[in-house]
C-alpha positions in Angstrom: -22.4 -1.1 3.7 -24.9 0.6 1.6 -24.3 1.9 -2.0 -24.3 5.9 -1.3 -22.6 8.4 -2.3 -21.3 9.2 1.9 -20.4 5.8 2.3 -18.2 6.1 -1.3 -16.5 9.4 0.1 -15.9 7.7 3.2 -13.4 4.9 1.9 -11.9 7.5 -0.6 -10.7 9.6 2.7 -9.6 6.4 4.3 -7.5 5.1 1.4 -6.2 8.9 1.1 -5.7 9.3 4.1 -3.9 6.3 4.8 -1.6 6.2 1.7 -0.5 9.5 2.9 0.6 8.6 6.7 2.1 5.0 5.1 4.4 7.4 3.9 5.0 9.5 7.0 5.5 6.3 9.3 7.2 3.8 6.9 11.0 5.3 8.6 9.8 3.2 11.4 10.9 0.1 11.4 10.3 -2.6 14.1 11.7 -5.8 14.5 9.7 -9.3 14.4 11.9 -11.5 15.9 12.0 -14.3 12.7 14.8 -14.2 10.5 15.5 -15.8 7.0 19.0 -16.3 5.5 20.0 -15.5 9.1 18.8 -12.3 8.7 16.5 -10.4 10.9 13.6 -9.2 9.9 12.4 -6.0 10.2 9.2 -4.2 8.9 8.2 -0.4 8.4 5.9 1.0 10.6 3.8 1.5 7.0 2.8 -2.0 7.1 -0.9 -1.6 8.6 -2.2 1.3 7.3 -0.9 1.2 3.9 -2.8 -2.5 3.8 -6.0 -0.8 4.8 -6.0 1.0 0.9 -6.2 -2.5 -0.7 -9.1 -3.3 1.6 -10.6 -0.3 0.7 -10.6 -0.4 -2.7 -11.9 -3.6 -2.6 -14.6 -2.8 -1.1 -15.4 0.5 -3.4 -15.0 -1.9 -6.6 -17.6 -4.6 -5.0 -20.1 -2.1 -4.3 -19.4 1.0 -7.0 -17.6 -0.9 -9.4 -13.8 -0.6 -11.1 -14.7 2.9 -11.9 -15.0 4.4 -8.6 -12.2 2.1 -7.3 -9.8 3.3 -10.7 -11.1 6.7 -9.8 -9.7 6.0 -6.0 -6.5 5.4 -7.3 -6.1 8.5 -9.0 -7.4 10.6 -5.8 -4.6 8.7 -4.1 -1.9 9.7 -6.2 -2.7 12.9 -6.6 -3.0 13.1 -2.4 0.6 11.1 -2.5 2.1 13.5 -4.2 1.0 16.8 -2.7 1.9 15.8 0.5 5.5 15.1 -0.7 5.4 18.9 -2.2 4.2 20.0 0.9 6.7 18.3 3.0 9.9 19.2 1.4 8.4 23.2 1.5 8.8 22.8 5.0 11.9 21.2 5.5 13.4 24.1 3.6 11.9 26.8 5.5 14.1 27.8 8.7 13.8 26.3 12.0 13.9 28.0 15.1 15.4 25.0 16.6 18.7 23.3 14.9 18.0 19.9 16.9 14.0 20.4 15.8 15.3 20.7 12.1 17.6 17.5 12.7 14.2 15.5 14.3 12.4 16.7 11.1 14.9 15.7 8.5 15.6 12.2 10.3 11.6 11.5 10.2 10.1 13.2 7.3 13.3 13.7 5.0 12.6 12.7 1.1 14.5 10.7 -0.6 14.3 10.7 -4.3 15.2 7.4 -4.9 12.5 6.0 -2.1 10.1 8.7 -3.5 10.5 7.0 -7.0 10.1 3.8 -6.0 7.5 4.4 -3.6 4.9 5.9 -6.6 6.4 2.9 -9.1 5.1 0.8 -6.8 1.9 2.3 -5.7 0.6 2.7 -9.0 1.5 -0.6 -10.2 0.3 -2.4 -7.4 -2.7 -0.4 -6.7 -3.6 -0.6 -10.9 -3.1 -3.9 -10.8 -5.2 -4.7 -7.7 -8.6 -3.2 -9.4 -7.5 -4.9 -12.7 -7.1 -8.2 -11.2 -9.7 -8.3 -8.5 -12.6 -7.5 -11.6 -11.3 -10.0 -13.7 -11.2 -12.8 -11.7 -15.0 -11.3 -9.9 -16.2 -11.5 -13.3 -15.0 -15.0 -14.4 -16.8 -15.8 -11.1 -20.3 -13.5 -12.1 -19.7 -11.6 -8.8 -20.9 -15.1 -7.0 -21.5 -13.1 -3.7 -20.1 -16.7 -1.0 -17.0 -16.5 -3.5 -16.0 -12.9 -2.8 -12.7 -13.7 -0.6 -11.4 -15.8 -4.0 -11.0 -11.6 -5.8 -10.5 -10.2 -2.4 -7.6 -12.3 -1.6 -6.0 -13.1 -4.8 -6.0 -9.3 -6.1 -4.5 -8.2 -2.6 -1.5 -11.0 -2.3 -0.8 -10.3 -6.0 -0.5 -6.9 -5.8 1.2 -6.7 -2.3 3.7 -8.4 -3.7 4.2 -6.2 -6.9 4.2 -3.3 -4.3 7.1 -5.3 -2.2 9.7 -6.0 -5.0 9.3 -2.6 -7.1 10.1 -0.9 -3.8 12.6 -2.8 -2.4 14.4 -3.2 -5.7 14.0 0.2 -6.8 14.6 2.1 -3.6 17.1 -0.5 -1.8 18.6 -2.7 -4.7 19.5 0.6 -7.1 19.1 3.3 -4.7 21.2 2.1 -1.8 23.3 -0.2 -4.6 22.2 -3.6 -2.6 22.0 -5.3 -6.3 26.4 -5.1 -6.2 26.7 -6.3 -2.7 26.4 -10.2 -2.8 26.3 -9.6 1.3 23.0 -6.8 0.8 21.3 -9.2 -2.0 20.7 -11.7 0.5 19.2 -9.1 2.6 17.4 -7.4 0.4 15.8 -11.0 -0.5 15.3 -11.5 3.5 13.8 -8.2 3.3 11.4 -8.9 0.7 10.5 -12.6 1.9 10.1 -11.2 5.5 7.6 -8.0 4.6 5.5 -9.8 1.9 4.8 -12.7 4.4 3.5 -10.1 6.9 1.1 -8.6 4.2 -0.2 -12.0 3.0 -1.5 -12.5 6.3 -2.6 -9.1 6.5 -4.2 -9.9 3.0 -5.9 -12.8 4.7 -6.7 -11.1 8.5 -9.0 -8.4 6.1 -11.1 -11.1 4.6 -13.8 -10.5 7.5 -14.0 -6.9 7.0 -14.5 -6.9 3.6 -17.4 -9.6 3.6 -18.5 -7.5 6.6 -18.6 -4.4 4.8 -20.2 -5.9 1.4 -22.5 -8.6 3.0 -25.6 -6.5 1.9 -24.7 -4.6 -1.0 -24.8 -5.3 -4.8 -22.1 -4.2 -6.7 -22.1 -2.7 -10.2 -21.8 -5.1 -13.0 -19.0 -5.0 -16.1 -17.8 -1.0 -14.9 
């Protein structure tokens, strides 16, 4: 991918844009058929798209530099939290059709609690993931063969930040699954189940991101 300025508002709208439908799909959840602690295992619907923002900060910190990706970060935020604003507007404005209303709360409802933990864990994972992946890249001098070392390692690091300050937050206080010795073992299943899923993810993107930076040269120390 070539260093210009199309190409840099390009992965800013895809990390936008897929921060914002992580949060529109994560009431999905599926089922993967594993379990741990004899508990199944089930995953939001969030799982894919929101792992596309790591890959796509990556790739903006390779070729722009932490600025840009720290500056991506801050767009995403931002984008997060106007479509929450936007959201509960129109859940309070009245529906022509009770069981439409219903459909709407059931999907798109906010919960505070999961709305706390969900920018807790964004920024901290997402913070962390620029943070990391430079300061490992730069122990290494940006040694082009050893980019999946910072790719990897800043995305399975910060996956898992984003997977316990969520759960924890939003299921251990929110739903009270820290005084339930029962609901600590599967908020532990939960946790072990969804962060295995995105350390493969973390691993299935190495490809893309050597595919996307094969020819560029990424800006040094910013």
């Amino acid at each position: 991918m070539k260093k210009t300025e199309h190409n840099l508002r390009l992965l800013t709208v895809l990390f936008v844009v897929s921060l914002v439908i992580s949060n529109v799909v994560t009431s999905k959840l599926f089922r993967t058929g594993l379990t741990i602690f004899g508990t199944d295992i089930t995953l939001p619907g969030a799982v894919l798209c929101y792992a596309a923002t790591f890959l796509a900060t990556d790739v903006i910190g390779e070729i722009w530099g932490k600025q840009e990706a720290d500056k991506t970060v801050k767009y995403g935020l931002f984008g997060q939290v106007i479509s929450v604003i936007w959201i509960i507007l129109t859940q309070y404005i009245p529906a022509a059709d009770s069981s439409m209303q219903e459909a709407y709360e059931k999907l798109l409802g906010q919960n505070v609690v999961f709305v706390i933990g969900s920018l807790v864990a964004y920024l901290a994972s997402q913070k962390w993931d620029v943070y990391i992946f430079h300061k490992i890249r730069s122990r290494f001098d940006g040694a082009g063969k050893k980019r999946w070392i910072w790719n990897n390692l800043s995305t399975m690091t910060s996956q898992m930040i984003d997977t316990i300050l969520f759960s924890c937050i939003s299921f251990g206080f929110g739903f009270g699954w820290f005084w339930d010795s029962g609901k600590r073992r599967m908020l532990l299943a939960m946790m072990l189940g969804q962060y295995c899923y995105k350390f493969l993810l973390a691993v299935l993107d190495t490809p893309f991101f050597y595919l996307l930076t094969r020819k560029s040269r990424a800006v040094q120390g910013k």
